[in-house]
C-alpha positions as CSV (number, residue, x, y, z in Angstrom):
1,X,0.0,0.0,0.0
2,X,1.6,3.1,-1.3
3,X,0.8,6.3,0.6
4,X,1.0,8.7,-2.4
5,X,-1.6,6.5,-4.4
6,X,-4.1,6.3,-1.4
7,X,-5.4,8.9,0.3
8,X,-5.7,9.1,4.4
9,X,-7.8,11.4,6.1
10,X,-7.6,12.0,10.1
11,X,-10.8,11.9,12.5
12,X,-11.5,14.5,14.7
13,X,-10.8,14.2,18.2
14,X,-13.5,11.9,20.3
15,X,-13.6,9.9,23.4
16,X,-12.0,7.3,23.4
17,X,-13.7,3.6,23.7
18,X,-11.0,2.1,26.5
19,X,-10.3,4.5,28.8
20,X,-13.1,7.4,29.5
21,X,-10.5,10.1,30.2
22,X,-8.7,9.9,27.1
23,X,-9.5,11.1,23.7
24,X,-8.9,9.2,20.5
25,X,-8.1,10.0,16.8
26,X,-8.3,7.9,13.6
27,X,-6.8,7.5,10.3
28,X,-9.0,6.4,7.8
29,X,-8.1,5.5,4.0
30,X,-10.3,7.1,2.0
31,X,-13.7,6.1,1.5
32,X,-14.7,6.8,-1.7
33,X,-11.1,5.3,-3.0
34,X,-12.8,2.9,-6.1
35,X,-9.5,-0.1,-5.5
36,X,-10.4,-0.9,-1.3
37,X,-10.7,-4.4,-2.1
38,X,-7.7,-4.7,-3.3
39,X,-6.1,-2.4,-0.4
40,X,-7.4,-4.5,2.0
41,X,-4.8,-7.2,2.5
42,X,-2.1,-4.2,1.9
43,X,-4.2,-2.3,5.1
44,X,-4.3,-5.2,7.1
45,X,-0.3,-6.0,7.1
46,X,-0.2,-2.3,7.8
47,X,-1.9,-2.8,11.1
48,X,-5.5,-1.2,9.7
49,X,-9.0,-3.0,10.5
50,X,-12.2,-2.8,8.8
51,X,-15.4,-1.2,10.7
52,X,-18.4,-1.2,8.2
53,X,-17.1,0.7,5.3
54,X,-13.9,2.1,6.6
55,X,-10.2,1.1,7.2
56,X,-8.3,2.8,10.2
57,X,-6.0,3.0,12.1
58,X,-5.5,4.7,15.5
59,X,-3.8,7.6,15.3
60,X,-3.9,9.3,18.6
61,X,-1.5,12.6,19.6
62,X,-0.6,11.2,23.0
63,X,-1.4,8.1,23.1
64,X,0.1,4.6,21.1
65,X,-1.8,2.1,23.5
66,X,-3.7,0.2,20.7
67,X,-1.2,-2.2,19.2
68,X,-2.4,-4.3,15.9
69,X,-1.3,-7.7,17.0
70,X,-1.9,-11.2,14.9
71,X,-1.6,-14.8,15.6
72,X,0.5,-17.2,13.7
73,X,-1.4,-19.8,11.9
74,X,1.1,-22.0,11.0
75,X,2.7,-22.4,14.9
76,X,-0.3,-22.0,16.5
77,X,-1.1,-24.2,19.2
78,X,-4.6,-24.3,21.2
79,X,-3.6,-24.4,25.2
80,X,-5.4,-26.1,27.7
81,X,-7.7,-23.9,28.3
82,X,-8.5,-23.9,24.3
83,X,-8.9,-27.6,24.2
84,X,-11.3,-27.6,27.1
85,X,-13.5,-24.7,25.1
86,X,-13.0,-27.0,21.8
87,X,-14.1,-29.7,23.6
88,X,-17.2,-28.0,25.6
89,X,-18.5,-26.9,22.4
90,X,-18.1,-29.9,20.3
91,X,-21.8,-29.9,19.9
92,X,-21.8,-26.9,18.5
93,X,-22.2,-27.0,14.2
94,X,-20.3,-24.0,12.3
95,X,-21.3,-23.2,8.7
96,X,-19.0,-20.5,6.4
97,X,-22.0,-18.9,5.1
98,X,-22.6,-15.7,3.0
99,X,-22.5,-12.1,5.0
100,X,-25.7,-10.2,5.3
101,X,-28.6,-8.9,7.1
102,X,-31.5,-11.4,7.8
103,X,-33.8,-11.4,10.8
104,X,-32.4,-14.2,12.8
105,X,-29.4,-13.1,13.4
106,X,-30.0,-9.3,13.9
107,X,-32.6,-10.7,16.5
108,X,-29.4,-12.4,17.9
109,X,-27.0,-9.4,17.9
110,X,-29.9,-7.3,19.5
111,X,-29.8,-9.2,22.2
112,X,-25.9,-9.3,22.7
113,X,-25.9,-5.7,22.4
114,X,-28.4,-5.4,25.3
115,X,-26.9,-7.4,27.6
116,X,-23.0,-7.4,27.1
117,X,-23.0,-3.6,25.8
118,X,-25.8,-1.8,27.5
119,X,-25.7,1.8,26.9
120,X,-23.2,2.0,24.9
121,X,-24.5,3.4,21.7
122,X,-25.3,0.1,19.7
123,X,-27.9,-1.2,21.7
124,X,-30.6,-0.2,19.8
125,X,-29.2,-1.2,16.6
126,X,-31.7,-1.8,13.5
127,X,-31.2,-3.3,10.3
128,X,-29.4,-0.4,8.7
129,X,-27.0,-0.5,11.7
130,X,-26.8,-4.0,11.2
131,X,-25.5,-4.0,7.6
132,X,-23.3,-0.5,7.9
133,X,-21.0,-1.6,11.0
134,X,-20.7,-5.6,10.0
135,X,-20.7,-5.4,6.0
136,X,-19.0,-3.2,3.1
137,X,-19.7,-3.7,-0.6
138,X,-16.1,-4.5,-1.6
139,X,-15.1,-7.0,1.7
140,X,-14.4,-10.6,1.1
141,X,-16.4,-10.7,4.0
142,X,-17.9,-14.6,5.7
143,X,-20.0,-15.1,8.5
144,X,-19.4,-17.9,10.6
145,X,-22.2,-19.3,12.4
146,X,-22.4,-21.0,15.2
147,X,-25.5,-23.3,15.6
148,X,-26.7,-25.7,18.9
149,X,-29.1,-28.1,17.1
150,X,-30.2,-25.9,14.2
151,X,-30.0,-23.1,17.0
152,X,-27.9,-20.0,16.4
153,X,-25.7,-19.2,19.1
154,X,-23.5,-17.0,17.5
155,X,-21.9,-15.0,14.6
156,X,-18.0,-14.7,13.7
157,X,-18.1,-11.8,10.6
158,X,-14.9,-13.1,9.3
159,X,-12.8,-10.9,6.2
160,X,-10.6,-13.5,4.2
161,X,-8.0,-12.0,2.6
162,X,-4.9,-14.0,0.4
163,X,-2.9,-12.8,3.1
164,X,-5.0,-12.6,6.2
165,X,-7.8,-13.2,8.1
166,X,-9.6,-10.6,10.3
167,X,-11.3,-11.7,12.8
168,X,-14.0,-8.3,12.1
169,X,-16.7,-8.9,14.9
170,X,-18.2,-11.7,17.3
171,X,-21.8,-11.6,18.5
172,X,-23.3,-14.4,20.7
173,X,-26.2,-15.4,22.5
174,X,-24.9,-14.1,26.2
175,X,-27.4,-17.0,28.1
176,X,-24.5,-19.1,26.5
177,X,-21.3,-17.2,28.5
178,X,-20.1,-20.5,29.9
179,X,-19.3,-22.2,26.7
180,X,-16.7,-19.4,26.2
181,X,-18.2,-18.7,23.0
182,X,-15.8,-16.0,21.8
183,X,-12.7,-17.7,22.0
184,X,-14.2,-20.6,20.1
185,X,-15.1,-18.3,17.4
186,X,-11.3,-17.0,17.1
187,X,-10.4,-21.1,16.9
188,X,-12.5,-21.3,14.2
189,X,-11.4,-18.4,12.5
190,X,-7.8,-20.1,13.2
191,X,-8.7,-23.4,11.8
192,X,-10.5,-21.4,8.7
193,X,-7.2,-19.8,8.1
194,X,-5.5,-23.4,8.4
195,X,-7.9,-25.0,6.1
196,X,-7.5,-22.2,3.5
197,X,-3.1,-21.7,4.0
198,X,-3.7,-18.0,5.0
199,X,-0.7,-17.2,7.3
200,X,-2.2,-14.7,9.5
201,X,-5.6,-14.2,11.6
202,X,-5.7,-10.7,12.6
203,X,-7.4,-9.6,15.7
204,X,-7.7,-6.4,15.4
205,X,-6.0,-4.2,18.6
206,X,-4.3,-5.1,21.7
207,X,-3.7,-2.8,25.1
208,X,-1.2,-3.7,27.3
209,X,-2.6,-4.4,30.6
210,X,-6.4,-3.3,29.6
211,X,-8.4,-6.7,31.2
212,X,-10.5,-6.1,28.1
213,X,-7.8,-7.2,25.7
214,X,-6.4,-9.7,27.8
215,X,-7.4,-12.4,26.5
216,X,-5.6,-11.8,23.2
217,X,-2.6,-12.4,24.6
218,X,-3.6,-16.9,25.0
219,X,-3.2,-17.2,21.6
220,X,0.5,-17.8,20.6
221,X,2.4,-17.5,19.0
222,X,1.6,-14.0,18.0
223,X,2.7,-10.7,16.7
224,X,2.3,-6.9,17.7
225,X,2.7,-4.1,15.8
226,X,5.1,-1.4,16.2
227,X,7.4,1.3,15.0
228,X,9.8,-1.3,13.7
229,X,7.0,-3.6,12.3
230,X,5.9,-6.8,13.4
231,X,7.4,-8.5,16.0
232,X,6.6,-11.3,18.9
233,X,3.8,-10.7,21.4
234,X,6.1,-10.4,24.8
């Protein structure tokens, strides 16, 4: 991805999503550029993720806390913990099937909003919503489902790209929280990649420290992102 052929544009200042006291910044490759598609995997390796339409990156003036970080397909091995969560959800069915709005699962994500994000500006998200923050025209964009005897449990909106696979977003039905439902959606994503010979899952950005982004950190070996390029997760 070539910076003079692509144009960037910088957000305006807002709060930030992981720490309240802090204001955040993005840069975002252009919008309207007509060639994302074929950006993407460029973007990706340059530490951007996809939300709806758009590619960023954060960009913050005093701040470098969010890290891209990536997990190695080809030496990655589940942990005991991963095994167990493998194993607890063998019953569980997963289909690749095509991206897009239909009423099962929006009634789905509804209901993960409401529970595991209450108040926090998506919880009353509607079909439009649904399609503009989880879809884009140009993405090579899968959604994994999750079913419990024909019963959908959950939604892994996967991009699969030559060179990478982003793990985009996971919504789940939260009366499930003991199956540990989101780190069985990043094994699949894992095993997708596997399946396919795509070197890399991307999972979007880590914090050092932050318990929300903790859990990236089980799934080695991996990579972070940072002024030197990739390197291993400490």
């Amino acid at each position: 991805m070539r910076s003079d052929n692509v144009r960037l544009f910088q957000t305006l200042p807002h709060t930030c999503g992981y720490f309240a006291e802090r204001t955040a910044q993005n840069l975002v490759i252009d919008p309207a550029a007509p060639q994302l598609d074929q950006l993407y995997g460029a973007a990706l390796e340059r530490g951007f993720r996809r939300a709806g339409g758009h590619l960023y990156l954060p960009h913050c003036g005093s701040c470098r806390a969010c890290t891209p970080c990536r997990i190695d397909v080809e030496h990655f091995a589940a942990d005991r913990s991963q095994k167990r969560c493998l194993k607890r959800n063998a019953d569980i069915t997963v289909h690749e099937s095509m991206a897009g709005y239909n009423a099962e699962r929006h009634a789905l994500y509804e209901r993960y909003l409401r529970q595991r994000h209450p108040g926090g500006g998506m919880d009353e998200a509607d079909a439009s919503d649904f399609r503009r923050f989880l879809t884009a025209p140009w993405s090579p964009t899968l959604f994994l489902e999750l079913r419990l005897a024909g019963r959908l449990v959950g939604v892994a909106v996967t991009d699969v790209c030559v060179n990478g696979v982003s793990a985009v977003y996971t919504f789940f039905d939260p009366d499930e929280h003991a199956r540990s439902l989101g780190t069985f959606a990043i094994l699949q994503q894992v095993q997708l990649a596997q399946r396919r010979g795509i070197p890399w899952v991307y999972l979007g950005f880590w914090i050092e420290g932050h318990p929300k982004m903790d859990y990236k950190r089980r799934f080695r070996p991996s990579q972070i992102r940072g002024p030197q390029g990739w390197a291993p997760m400490p």
